[in-house]
mmCIF file of the C-alpha atoms, coordinates in Angstrom:
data_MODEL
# 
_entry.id   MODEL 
# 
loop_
_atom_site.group_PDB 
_atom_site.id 
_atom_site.type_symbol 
_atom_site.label_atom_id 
_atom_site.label_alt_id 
_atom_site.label_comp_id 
_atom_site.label_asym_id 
_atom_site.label_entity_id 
_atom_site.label_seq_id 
_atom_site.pdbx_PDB_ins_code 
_atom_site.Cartn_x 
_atom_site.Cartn_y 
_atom_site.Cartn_z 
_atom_site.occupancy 
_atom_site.B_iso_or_equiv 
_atom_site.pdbx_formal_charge 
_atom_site.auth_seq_id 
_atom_site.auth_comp_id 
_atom_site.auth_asym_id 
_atom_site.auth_atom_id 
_atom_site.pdbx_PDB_model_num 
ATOM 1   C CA . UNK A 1 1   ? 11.031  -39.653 1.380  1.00 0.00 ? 1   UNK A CA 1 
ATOM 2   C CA . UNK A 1 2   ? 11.701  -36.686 -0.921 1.00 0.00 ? 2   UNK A CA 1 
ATOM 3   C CA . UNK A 1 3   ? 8.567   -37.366 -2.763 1.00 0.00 ? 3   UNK A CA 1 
ATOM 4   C CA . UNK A 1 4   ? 6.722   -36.313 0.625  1.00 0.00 ? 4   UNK A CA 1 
ATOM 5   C CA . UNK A 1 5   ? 8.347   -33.661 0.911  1.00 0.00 ? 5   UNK A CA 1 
ATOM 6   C CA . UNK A 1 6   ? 8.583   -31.994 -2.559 1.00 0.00 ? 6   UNK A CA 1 
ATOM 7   C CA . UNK A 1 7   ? 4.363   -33.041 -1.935 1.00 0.00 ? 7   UNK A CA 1 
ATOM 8   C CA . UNK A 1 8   ? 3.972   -31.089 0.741  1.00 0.00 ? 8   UNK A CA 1 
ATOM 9   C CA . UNK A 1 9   ? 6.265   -27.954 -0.165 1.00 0.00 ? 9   UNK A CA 1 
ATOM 10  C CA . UNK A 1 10  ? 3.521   -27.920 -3.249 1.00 0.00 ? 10  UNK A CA 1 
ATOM 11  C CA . UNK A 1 11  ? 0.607   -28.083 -1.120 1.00 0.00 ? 11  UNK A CA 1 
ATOM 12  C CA . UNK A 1 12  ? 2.292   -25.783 1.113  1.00 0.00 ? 12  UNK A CA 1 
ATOM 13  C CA . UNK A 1 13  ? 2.628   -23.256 -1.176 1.00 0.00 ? 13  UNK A CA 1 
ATOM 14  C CA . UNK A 1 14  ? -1.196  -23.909 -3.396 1.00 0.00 ? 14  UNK A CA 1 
ATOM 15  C CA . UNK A 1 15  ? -2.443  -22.846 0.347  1.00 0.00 ? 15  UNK A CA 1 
ATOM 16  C CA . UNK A 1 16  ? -0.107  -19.817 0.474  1.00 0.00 ? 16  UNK A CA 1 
ATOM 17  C CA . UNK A 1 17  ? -1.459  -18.474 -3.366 1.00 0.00 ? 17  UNK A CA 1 
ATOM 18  C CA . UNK A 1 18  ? -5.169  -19.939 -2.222 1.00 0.00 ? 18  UNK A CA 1 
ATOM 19  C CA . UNK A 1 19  ? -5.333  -17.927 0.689  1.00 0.00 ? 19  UNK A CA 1 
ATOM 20  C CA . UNK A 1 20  ? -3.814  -14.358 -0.630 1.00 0.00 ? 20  UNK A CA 1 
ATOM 21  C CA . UNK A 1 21  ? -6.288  -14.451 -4.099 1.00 0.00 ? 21  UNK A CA 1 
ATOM 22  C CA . UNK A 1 22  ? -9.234  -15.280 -1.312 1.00 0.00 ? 22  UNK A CA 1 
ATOM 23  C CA . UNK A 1 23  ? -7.959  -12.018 0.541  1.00 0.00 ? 23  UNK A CA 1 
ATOM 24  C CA . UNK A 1 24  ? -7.595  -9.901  -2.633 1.00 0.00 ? 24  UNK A CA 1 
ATOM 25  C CA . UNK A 1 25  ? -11.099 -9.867  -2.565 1.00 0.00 ? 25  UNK A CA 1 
ATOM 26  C CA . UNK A 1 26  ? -11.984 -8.113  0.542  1.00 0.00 ? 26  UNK A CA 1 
ATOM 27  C CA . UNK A 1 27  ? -12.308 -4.599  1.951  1.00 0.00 ? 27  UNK A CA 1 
ATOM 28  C CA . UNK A 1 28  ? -10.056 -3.551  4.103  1.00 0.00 ? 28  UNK A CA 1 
ATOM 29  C CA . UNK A 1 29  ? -11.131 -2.701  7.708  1.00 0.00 ? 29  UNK A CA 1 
ATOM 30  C CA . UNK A 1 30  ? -9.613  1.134   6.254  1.00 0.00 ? 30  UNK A CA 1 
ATOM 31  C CA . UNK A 1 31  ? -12.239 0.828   3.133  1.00 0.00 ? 31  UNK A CA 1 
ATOM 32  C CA . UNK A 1 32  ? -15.029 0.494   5.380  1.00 0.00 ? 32  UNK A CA 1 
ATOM 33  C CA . UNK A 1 33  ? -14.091 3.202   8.017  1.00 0.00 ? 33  UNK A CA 1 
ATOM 34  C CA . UNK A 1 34  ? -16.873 6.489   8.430  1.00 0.00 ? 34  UNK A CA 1 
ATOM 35  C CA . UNK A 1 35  ? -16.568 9.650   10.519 1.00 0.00 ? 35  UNK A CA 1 
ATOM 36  C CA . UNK A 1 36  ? -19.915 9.735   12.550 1.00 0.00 ? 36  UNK A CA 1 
ATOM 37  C CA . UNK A 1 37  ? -20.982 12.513  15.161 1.00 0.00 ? 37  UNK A CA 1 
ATOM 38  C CA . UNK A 1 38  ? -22.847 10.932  18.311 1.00 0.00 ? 38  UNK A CA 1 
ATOM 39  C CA . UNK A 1 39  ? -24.798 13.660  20.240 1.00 0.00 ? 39  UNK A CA 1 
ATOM 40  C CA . UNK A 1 40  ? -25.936 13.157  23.440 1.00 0.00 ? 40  UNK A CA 1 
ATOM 41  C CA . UNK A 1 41  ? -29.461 14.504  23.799 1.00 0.00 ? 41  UNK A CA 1 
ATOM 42  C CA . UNK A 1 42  ? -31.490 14.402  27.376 1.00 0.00 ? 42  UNK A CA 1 
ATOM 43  C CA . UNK A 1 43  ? -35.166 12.092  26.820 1.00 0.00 ? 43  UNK A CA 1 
ATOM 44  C CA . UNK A 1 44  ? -36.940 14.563  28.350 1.00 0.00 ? 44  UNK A CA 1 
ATOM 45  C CA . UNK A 1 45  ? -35.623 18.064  27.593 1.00 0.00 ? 45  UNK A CA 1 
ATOM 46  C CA . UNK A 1 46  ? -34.637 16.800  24.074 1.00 0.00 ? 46  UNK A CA 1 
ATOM 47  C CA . UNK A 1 47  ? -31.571 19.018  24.189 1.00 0.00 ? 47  UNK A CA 1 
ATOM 48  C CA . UNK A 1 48  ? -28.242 18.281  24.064 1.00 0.00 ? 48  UNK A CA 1 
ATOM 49  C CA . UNK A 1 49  ? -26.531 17.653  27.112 1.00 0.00 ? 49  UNK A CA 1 
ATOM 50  C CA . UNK A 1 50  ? -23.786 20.803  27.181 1.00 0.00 ? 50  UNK A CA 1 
ATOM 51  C CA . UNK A 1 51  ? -20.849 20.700  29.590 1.00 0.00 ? 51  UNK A CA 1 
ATOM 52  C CA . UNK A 1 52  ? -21.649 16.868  30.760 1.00 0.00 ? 52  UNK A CA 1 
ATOM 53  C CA . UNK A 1 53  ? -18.806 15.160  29.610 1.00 0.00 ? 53  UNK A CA 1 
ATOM 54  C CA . UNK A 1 54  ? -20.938 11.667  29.099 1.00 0.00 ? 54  UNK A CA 1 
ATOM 55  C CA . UNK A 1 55  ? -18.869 8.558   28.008 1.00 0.00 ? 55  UNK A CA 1 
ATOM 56  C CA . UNK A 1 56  ? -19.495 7.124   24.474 1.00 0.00 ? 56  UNK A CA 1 
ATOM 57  C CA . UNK A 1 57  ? -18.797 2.950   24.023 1.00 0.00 ? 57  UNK A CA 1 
ATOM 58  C CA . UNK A 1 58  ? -18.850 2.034   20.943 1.00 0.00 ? 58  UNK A CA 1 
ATOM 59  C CA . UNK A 1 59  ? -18.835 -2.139  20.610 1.00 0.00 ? 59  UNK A CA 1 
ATOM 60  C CA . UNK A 1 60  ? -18.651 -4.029  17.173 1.00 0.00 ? 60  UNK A CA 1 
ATOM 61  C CA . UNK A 1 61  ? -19.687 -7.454  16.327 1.00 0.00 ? 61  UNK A CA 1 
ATOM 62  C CA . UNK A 1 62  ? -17.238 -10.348 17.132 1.00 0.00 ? 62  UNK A CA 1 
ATOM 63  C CA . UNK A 1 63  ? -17.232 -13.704 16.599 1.00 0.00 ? 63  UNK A CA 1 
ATOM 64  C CA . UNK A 1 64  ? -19.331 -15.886 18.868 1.00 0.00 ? 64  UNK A CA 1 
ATOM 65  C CA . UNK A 1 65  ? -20.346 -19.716 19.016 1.00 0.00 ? 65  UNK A CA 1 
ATOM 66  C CA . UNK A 1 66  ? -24.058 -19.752 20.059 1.00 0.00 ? 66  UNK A CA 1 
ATOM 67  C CA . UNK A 1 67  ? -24.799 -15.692 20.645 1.00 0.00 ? 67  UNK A CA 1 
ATOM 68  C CA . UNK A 1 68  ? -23.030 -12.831 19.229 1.00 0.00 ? 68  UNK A CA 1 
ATOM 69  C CA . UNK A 1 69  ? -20.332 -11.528 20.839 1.00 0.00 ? 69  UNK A CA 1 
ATOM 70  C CA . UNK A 1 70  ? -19.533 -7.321  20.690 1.00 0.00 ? 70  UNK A CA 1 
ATOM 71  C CA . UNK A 1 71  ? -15.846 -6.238  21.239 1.00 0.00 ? 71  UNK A CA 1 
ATOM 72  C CA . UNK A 1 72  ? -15.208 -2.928  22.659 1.00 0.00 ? 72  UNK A CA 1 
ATOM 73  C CA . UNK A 1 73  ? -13.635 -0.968  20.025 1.00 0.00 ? 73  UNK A CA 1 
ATOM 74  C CA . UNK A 1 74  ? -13.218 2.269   21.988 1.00 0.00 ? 74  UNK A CA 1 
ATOM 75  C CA . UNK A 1 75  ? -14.445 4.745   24.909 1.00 0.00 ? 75  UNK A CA 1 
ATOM 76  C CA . UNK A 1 76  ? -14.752 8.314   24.274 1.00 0.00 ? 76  UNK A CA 1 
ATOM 77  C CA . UNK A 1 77  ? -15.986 11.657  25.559 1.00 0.00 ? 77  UNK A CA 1 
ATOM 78  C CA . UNK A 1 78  ? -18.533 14.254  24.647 1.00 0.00 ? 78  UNK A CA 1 
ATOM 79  C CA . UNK A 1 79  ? -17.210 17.361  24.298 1.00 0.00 ? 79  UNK A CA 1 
ATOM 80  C CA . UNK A 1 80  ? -18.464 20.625  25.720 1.00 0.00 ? 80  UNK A CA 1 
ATOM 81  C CA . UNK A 1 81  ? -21.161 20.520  22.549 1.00 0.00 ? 81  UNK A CA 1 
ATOM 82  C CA . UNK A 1 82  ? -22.347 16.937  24.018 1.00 0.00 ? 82  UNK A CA 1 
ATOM 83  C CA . UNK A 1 83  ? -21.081 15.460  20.564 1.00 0.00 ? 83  UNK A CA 1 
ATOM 84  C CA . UNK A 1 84  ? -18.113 13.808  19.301 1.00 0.00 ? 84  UNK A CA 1 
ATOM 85  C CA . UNK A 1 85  ? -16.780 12.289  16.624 1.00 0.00 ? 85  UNK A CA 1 
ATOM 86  C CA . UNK A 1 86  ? -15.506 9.062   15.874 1.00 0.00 ? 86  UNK A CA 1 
ATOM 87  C CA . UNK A 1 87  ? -14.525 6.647   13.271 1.00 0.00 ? 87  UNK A CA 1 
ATOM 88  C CA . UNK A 1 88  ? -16.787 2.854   12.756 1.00 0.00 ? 88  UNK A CA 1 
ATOM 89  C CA . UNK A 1 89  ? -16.838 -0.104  10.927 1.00 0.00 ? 89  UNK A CA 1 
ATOM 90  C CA . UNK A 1 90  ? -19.586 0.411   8.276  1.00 0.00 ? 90  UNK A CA 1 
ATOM 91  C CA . UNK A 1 91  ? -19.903 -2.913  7.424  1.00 0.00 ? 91  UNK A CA 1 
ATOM 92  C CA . UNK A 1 92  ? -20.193 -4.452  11.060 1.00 0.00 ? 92  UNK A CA 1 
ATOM 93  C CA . UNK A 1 93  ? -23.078 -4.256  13.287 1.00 0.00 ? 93  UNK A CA 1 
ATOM 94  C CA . UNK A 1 94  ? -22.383 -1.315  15.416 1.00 0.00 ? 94  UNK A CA 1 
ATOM 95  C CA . UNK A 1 95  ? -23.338 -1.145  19.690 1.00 0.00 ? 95  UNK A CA 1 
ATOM 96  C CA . UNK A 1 96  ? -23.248 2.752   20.571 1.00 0.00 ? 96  UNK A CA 1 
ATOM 97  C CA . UNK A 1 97  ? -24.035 3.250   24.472 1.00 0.00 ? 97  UNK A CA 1 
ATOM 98  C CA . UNK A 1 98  ? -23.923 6.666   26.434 1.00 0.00 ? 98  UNK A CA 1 
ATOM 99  C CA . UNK A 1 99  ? -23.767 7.178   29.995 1.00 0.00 ? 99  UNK A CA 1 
ATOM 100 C CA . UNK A 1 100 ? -23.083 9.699   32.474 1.00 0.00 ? 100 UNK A CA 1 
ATOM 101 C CA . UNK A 1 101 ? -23.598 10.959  36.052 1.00 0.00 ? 101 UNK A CA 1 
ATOM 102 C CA . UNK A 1 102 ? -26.781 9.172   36.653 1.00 0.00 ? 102 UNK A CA 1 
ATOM 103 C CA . UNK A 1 103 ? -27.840 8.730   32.662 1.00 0.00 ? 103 UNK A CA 1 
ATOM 104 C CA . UNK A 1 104 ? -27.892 6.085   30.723 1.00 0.00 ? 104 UNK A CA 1 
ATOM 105 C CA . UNK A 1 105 ? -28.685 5.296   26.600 1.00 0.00 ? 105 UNK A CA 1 
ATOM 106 C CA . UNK A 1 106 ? -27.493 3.591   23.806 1.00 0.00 ? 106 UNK A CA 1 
ATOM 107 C CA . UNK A 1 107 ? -28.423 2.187   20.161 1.00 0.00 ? 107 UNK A CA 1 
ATOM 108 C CA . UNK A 1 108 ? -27.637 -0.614  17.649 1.00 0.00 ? 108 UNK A CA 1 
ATOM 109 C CA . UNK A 1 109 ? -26.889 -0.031  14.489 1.00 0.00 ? 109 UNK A CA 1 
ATOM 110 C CA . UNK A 1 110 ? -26.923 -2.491  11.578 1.00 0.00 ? 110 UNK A CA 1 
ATOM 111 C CA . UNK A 1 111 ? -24.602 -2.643  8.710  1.00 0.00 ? 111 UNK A CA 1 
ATOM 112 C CA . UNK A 1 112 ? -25.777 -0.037  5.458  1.00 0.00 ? 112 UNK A CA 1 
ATOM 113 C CA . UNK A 1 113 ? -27.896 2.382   8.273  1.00 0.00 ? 113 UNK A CA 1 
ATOM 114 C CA . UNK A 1 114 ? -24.723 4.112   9.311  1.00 0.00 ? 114 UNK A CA 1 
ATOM 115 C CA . UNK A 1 115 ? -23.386 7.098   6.423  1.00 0.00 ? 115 UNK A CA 1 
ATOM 116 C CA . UNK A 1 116 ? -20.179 8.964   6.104  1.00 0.00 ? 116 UNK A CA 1 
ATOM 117 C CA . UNK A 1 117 ? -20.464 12.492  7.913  1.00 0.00 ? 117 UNK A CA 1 
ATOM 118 C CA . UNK A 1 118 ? -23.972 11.197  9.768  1.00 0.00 ? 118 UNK A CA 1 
ATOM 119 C CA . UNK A 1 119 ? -25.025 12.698  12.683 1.00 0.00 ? 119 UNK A CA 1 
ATOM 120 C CA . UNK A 1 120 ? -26.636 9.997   15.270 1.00 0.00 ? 120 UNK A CA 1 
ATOM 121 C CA . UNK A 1 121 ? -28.841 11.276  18.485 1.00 0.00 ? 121 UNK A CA 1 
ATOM 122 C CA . UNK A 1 122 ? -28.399 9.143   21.319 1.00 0.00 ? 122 UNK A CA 1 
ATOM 123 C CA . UNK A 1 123 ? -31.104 9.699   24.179 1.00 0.00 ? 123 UNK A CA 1 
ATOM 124 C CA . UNK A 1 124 ? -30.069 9.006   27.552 1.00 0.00 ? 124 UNK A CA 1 
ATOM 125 C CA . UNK A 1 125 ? -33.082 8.670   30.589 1.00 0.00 ? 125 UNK A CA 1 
ATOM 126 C CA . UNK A 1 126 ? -32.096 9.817   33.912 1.00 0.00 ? 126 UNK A CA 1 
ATOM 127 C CA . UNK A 1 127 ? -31.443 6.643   36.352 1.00 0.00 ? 127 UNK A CA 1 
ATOM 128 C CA . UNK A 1 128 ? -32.608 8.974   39.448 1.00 0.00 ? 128 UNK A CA 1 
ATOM 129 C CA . UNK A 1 129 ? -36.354 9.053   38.653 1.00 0.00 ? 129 UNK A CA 1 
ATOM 130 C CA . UNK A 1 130 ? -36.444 5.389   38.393 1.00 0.00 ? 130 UNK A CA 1 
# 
């Protein structure tokens, strides 16, 4: 009986070392973290949209059985520029999406396309002249 369990306080504890050298190995989610600007630009003017206030959405890729699944990671606003800026997983594929009063846009980005301190253009197409 104490044979089993001196057993499996060793296996026990092999898993324990096993699993913190395989984590040793990664970046942290904090390594991989860049600043990006989002600007919200108008299709057809190709100016940025000043004093709209549009929502950003920014999604990441999650873990899914059969399709990919993107978790919200967090909503913000455009300031009175129509930019902000934000902070993303650089080494996750990214889901930005824009929308406003009656505007709608959004991008995918893949992991390596998004730098530290780049500025990303969003174009968002009026839902009114649809």
């Amino acid at each position: 009986m104490q044979s089993n369990i001196r057993k499996t306080k060793i296996l026990v504890c092999i898993s324990v070392i096993a699993l913190l050298i395989s984590n040793c190995n990664r970046k942290t989610d904090s390594e991989n973290q860049i600043t990006i600007t989002i600007n919200s630009i108008d299709k057809e003017t190709k100016q940025r949209r000043i004093n709209k206030f549009d929502n950003v959405e920014v999604r990441r890729e999650g873990i899914g059985y059969l399709m990919k699944t993107f978790k919200k990671v967090g909503e913000y606003k455009t300031d009175s520029t129509g930019s902000v800026k934000i902070k993303v997983d650089s080494s996750k594929i990214c889901d930005i999406s824009v929308s406003g009063l009656n505007v709608l846009g959004g991008d995918m980005f893949y992991p390596g396309h998004l730098k530290d301190g780049q500025e990303i253009n969003i174009e968002v197409v009026s839902l009114e002249n649809r």
